[in-house]
N, C-alpha and C positions, 0 to 999 in steps of 0.2 A: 508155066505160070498160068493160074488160072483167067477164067475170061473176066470176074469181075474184079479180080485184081488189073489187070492190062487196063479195062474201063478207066479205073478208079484214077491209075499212072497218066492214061491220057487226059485226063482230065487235069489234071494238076499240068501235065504240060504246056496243056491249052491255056491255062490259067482262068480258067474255070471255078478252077477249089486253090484254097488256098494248101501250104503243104500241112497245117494245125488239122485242117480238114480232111486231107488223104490221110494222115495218118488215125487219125479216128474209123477212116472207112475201113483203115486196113484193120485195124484193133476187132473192129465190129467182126470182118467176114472173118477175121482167127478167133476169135469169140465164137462165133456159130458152127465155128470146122469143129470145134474140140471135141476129139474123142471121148466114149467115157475111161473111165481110171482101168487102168492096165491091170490086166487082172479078176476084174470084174465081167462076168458073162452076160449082155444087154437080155434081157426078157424076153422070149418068144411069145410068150401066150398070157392072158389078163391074172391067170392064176399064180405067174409065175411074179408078177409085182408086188411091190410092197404092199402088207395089210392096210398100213395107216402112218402117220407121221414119223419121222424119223425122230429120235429122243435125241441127237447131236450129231453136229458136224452139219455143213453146208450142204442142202439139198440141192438136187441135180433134176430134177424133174417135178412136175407138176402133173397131176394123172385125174383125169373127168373119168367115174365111172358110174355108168346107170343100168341095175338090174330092176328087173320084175318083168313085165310084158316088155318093153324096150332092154334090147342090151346094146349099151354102149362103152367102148374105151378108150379111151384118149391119153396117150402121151406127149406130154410137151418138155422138151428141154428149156432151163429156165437160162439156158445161153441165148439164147434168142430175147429174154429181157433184157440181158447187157448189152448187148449189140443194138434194141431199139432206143433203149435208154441214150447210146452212143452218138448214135444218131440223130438226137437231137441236137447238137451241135451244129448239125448243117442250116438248120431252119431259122431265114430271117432274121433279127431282133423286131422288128416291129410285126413280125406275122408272131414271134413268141411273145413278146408282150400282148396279143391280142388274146392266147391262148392260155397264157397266164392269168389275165383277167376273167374272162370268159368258166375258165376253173373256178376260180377265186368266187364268181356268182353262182358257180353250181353246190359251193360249200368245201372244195375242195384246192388247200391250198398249197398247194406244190410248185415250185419255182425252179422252173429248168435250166433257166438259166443259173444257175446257182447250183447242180446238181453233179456232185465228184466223183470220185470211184470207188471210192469207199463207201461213199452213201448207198451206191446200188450196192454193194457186196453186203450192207447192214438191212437193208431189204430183204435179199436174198435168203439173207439168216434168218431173219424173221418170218418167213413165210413158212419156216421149216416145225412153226406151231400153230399154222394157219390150217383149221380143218373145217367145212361145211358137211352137213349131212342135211338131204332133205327125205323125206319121204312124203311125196304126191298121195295123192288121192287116185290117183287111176291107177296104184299099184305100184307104180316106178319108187323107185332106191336111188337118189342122185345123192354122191360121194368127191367131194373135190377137197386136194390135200396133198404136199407137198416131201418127197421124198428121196 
């Protein structure tokens, strides 16, 4: 058993978290275990990633890359969205209502408390026609895009 699963159990033992609550943590940490799909060979080198957006199906990563005098690349698994998203669950009502408001004045209105699992998995899909491109002035290629 892993060590943050044991945490998560004592914690609930202590009664600390409720059990609505370990089981979300546990959702979360098998949400960020997930392998990729059987089968598929994970990427060794920046060449070896996707061009650009995926045309269907649910994207599994998120990829920052910047050429020109900087090179940078970044892989992010977007299992790490579900599992944060998850984890809003644990936080307060009254520290999310603060957080909720506080969005709400920044223009952005998302209500966590109100957020299923579905809605992240239609996110998720959504992101899979999310592309930025900039190109800087001092040369650089930044490329962010979901595949």
């Amino acid at each position: 058993m892993s060590e943050e699963r044991t945490r998560i159990l004592g914690m609930l033992a202590e009664g600390k978290i409720t059990a609505t609550e370990a089981e979300t943590l546990l959702d979360a940490l098998a949400s960020a275990a997930e392998a990729p799909v059987a089968g598929t060979p994970a990427p060794t080198s920046a060449s070896d990633w996707p061009t650009g957006p995926s045309a269907s199906g649910t994207p599994k990563f998120m990829y920052v890359k910047v050429t020109g005098k900087d090179q940078v690349d970044v892989k992010v698994p977007l299992a790490l969205l579900r599992a944060g998203l998850k984890l809003t669950s644990l936080i307060p009502p009254q520290a999310m209502d603060q957080i909720n408001e506080s969005m709400g004045e920044a223009g952005m209105s998302i209500d966590f408390n109100n957020l299923k699992p579905e809605d992240i998995e239609e996110i998720i899909t959504s992101l899979r026609e999310m592309e930025v491109n900039v190109q800087a002035s001092d040369g650089n290629n930044v490329r962010v895009f979901c595949a």
